[in-house]
ZAMIRO-681917 format. One record per residue (C-alpha): residue in three letters; z, y, x. Coordinates in Angstrom, 1 decimal. Layout:
N
PT,ALA,Z,Y,X
...
//
This chain:
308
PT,UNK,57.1,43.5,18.9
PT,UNK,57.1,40.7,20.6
PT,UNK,53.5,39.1,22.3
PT,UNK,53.3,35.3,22.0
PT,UNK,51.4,34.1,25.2
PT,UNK,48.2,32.2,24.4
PT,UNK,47.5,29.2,26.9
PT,UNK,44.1,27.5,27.1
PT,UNK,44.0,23.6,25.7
PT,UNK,43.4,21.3,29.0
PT,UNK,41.0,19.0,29.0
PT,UNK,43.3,16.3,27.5
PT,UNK,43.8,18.2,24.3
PT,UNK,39.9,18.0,23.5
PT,UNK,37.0,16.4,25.0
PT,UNK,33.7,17.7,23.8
PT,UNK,31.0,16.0,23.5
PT,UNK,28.4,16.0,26.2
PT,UNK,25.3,17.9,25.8
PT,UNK,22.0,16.2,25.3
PT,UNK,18.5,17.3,25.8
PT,UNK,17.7,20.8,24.3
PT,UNK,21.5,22.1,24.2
PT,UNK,22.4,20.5,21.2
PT,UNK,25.8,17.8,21.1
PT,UNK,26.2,15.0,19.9
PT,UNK,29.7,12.6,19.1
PT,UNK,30.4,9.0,18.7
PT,UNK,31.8,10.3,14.6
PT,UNK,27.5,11.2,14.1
PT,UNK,26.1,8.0,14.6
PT,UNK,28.5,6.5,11.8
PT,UNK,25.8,7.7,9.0
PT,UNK,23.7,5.4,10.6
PT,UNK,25.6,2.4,10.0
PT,UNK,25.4,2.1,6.3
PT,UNK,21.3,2.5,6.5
PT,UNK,21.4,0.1,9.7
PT,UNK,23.0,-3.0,7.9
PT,UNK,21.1,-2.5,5.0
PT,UNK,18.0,-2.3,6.9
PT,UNK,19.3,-5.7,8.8
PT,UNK,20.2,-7.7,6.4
PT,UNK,17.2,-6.8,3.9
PT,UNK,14.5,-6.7,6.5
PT,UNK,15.3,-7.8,10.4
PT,UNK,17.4,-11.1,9.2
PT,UNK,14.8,-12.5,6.6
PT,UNK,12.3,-11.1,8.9
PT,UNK,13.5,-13.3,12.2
PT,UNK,14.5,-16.3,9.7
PT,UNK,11.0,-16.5,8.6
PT,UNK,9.9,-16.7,12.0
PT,UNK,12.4,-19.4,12.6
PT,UNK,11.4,-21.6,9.1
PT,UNK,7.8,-21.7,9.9
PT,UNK,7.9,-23.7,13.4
PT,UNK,9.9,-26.1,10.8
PT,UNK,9.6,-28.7,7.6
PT,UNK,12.5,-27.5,5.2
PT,UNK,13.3,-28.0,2.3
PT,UNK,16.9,-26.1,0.1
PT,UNK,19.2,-28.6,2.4
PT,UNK,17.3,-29.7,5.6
PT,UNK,15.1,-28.7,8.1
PT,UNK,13.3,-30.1,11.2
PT,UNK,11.9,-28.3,14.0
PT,UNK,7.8,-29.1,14.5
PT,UNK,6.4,-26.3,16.3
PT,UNK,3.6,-25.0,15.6
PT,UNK,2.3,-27.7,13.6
PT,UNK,2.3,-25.8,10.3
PT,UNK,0.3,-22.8,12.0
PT,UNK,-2.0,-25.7,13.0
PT,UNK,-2.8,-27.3,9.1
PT,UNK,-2.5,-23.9,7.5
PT,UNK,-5.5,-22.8,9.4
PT,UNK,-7.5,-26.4,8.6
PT,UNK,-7.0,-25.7,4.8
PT,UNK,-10.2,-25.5,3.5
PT,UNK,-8.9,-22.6,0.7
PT,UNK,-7.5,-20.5,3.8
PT,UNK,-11.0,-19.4,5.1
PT,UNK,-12.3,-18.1,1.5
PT,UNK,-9.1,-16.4,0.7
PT,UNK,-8.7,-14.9,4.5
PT,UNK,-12.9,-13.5,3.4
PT,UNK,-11.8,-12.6,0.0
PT,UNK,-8.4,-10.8,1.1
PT,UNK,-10.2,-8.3,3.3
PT,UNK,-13.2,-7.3,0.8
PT,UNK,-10.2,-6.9,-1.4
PT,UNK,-8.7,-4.4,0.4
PT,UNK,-11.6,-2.8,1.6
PT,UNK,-13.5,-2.1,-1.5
PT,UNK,-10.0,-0.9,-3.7
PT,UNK,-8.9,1.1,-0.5
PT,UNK,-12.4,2.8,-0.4
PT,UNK,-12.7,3.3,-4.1
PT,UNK,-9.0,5.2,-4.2
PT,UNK,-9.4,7.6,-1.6
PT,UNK,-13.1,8.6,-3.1
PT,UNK,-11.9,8.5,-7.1
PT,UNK,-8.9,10.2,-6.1
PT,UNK,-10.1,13.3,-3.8
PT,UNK,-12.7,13.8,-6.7
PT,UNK,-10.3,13.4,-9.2
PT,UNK,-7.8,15.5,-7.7
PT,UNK,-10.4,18.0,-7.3
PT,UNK,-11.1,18.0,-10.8
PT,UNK,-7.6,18.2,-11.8
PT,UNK,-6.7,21.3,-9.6
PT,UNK,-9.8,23.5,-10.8
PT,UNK,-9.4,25.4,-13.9
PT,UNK,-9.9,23.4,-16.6
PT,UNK,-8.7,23.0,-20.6
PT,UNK,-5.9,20.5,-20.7
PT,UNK,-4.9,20.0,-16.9
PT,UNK,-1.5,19.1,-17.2
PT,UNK,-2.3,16.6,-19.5
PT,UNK,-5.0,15.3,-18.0
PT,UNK,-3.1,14.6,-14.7
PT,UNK,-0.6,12.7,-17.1
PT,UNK,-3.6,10.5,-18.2
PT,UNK,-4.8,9.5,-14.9
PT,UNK,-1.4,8.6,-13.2
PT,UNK,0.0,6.6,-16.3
PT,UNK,-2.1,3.1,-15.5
PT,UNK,0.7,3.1,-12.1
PT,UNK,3.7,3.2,-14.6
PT,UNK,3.0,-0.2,-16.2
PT,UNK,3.8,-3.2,-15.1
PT,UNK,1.1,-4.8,-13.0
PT,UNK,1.6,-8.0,-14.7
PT,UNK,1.0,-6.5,-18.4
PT,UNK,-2.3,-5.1,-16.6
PT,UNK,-3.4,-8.1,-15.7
PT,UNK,-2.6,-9.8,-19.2
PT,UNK,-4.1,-7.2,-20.7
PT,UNK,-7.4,-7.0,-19.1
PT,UNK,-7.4,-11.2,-19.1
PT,UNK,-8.0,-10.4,-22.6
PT,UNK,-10.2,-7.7,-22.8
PT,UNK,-12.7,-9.4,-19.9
PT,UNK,-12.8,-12.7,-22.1
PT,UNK,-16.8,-13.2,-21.7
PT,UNK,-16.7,-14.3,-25.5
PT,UNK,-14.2,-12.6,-27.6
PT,UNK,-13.0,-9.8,-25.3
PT,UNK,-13.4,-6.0,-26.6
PT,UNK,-15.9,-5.1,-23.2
PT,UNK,-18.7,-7.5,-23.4
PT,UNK,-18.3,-6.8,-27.4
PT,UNK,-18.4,-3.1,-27.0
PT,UNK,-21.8,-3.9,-23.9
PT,UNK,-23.5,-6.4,-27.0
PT,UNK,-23.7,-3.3,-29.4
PT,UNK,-25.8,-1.4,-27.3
PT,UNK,-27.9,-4.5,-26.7
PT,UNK,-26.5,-5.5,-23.1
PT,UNK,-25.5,-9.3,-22.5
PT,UNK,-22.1,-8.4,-20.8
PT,UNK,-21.1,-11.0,-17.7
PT,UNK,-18.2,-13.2,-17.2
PT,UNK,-16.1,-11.4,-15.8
PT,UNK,-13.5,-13.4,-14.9
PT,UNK,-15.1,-17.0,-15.1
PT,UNK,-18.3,-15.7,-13.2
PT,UNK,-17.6,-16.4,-9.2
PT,UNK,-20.3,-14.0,-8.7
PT,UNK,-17.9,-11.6,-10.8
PT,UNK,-14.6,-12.6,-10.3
PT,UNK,-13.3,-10.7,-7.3
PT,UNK,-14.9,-7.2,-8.0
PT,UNK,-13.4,-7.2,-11.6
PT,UNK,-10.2,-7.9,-10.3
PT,UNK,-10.6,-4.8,-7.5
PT,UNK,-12.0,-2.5,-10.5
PT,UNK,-8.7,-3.1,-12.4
PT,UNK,-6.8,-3.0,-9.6
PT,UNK,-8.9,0.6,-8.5
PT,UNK,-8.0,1.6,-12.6
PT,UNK,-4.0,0.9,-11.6
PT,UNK,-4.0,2.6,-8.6
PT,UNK,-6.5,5.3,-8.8
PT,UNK,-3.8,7.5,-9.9
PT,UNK,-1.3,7.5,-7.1
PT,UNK,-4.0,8.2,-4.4
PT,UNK,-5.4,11.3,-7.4
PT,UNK,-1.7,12.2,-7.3
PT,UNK,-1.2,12.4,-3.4
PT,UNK,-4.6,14.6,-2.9
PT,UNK,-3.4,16.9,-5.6
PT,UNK,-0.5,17.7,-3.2
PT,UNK,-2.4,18.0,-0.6
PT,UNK,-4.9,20.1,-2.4
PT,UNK,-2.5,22.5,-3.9
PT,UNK,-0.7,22.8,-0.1
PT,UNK,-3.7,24.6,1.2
PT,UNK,-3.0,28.5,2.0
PT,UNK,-5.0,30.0,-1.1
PT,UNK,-6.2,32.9,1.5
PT,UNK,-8.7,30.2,2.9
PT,UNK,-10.9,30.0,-0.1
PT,UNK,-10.7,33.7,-1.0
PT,UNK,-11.7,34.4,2.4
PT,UNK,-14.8,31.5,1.6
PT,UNK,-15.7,33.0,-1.6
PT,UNK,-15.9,36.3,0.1
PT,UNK,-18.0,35.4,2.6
PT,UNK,-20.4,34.0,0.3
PT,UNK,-19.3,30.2,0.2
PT,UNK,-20.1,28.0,-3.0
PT,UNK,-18.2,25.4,-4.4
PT,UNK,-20.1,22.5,-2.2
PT,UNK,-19.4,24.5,1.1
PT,UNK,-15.9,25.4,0.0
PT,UNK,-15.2,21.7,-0.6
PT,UNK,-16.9,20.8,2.7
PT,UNK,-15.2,22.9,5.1
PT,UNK,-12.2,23.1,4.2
PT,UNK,-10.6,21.2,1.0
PT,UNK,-12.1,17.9,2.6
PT,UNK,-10.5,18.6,6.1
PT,UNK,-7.4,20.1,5.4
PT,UNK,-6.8,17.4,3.2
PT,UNK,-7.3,14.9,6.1
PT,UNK,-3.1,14.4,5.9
PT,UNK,-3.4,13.2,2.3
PT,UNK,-6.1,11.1,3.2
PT,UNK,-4.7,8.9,5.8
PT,UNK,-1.6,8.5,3.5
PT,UNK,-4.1,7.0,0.3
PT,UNK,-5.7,4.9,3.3
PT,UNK,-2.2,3.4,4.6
PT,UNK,-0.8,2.7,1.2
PT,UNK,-4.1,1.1,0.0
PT,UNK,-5.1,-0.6,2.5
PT,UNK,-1.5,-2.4,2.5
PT,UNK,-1.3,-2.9,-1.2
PT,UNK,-4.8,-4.8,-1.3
PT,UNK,-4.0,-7.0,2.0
PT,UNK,-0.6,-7.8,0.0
PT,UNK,-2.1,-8.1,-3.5
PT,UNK,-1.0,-11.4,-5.2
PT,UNK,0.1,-9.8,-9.1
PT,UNK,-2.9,-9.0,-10.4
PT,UNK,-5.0,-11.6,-9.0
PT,UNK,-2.7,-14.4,-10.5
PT,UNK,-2.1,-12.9,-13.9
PT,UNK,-5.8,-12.5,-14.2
PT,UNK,-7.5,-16.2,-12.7
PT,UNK,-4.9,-17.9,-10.7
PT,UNK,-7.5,-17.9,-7.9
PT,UNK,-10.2,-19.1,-9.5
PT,UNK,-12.8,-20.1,-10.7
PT,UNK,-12.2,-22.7,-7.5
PT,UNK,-10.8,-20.6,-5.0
PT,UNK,-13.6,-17.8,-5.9
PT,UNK,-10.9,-15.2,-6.2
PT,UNK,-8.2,-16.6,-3.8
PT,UNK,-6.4,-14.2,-1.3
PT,UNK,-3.9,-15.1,1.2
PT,UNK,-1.1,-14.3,-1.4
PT,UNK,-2.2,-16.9,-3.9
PT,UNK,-2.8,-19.9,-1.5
PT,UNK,0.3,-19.1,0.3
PT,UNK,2.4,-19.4,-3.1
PT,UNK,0.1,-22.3,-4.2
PT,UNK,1.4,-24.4,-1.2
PT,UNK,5.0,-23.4,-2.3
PT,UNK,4.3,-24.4,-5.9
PT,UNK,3.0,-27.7,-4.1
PT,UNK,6.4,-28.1,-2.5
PT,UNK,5.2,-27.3,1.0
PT,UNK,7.8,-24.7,1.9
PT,UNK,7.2,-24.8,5.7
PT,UNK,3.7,-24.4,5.4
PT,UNK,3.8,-21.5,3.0
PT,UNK,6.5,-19.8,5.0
PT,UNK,3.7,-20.0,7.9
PT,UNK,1.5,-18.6,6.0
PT,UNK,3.9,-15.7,5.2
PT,UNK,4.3,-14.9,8.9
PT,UNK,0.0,-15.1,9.3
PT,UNK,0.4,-12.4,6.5
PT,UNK,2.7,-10.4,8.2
PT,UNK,0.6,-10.5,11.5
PT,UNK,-2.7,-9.4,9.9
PT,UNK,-1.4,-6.7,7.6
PT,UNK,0.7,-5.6,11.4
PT,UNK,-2.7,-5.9,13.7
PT,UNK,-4.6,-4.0,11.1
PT,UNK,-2.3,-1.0,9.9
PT,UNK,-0.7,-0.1,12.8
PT,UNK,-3.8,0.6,14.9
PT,UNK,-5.9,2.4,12.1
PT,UNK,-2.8,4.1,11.5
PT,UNK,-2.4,5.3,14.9
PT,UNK,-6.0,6.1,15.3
PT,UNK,-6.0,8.5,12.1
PT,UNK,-3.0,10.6,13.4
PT,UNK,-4.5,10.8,16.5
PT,UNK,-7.5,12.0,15.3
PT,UNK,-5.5,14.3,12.6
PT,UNK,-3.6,16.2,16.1
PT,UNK,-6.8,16.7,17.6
PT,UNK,-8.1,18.4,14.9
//
């Protein structure tokens, strides 16, 4: 029997990779599965991002464009409709955002107790975010018609003189945001059930045992353990209603006058108008406010979730 010598590999047969923090390696062939996610992230987000930038310190139009600073930034702000729809874009957000997180944690309470038809139920409430947000807005266009429409018809046989709802400024903007609250409602119900249902089931049989009711049960600790799902519902709604333009348009274009303008409709007004420049400034004043306002409140909610 002959005994084949082994010899170690030298350094020049294989290099490892060198260690980084915490003992784990890593190798140039890893970061390859980034690059398919990094120039799809580039070219959808980072390149029209910085382009937009670019366009709105200029007059363009499909083949031209001419560099004018910040002029643009300048007549966006002295547009008369920019001051009523900056007003009416944050009470927007504010009073849908509000509305979802306390609909949905009661909701999602409901919906996670023992109760006859649950599963259908849960159906029920998250179907309104399946349709299409312009066949919501159609639809309600119709059924909010202050003469003919099935709500103020349904209010006049019980003897109540129902408002216009959408021709009313005094109306306008809050039926809009109790549609839009109807839409949404169930995504926020659907995120509190998860966080609901995630809770360690020993915490409320050690409540019940200790005497706790359902109030004090709810109070102590469904409400704070379900502080996660709550800055989630926040995030997402407080984006969606400083970024809502659908419903608004398919139900009153902005008006009556500007009554129910937000920064989405004037912004694609002055692009209907032919004013691309302007309207691509107003896009970035967008981007800024939805930016200064999210990212703090979202830092400030995870900050105060880890010190929990």
């Amino acid at each position: 029997m002959t005994i084949t010598s082994i010899r170690p590999r030298s350094r020049s047969d294989a290099t490892p990779a060198a260690p980084a923090a915490g003992g784990k390696f890593y190798t140039p062939y890893s970061f390859w599965f980034y690059l398919p996610t990094a120039v799809i992230y580039s070219v959808l987000f980072l390149v029209p991002t910085f382009a937009s930038f670019y366009y709105s310190l200029t007059r363009w139009s499909l083949f031209e464009s001419k560099f004018i600073g910040l002029d643009n930034f300048v007549l966006f702000f002295q547009e008369p409709a920019l001051v009523k729809g900056f007003t009416n874009t944050l009470i927007f957000a504010v009073v849908t955002s509000g509305s979802k997180v306390v609909l949905g944690l009661l909701l999602a309470v409901l919906l996670t107790s023992r109760i006859v038809g649950r599963g259908y139920l849960r159906s029920v409430v998250f179907f309104p975010v399946l349709v299409s947000t312009i066949g919501v807005g159609l639809l309600f266009q119709v059924l909010m018609n202050p003469e003919q429409g099935l709500i103020n018809g349904a209010l006049g046989v019980i003897g109540i003189d129902g408002p216009g709802w959408l021709t009313d400024p005094k109306w306008a903007l809050m039926s809009i945001a109790l549609v839009d609250v109807w839409k949404g409602v169930g995504l926020a119900t659907l995120i509190y059930i998860a966080g609901i249902v995630s809770i360690p089931r020993e915490y409320m049989e050690a409540a019940r045992v200790d005497g706790a009711g359902s109030w004090e049960s709810f109070r102590r600790i469904v409400l704070p353990l379900s502080r996660p799902a709550t800055v989630t519902v926040v995030i997402l709604s407080l984006i969606g209603g400083l970024r809502s333009f659908e419903l608004i348009w398919a139900m009153t274009r902005g008006g009556p006058g500007f009554t129910s303008d937000v920064i989405s409709s004037v912004i694609y007004k002055q692009y209907q108008a032919g004013f691309y420049g302007l309207s691509t400034a107003g896009n970035v004043i967008l981007f800024l406010v939805v930016t200064a306002i999210v990212l703090p409140l979202s830092w400030f909610l995870n900050r105060k979730e880890v010190n929990l």
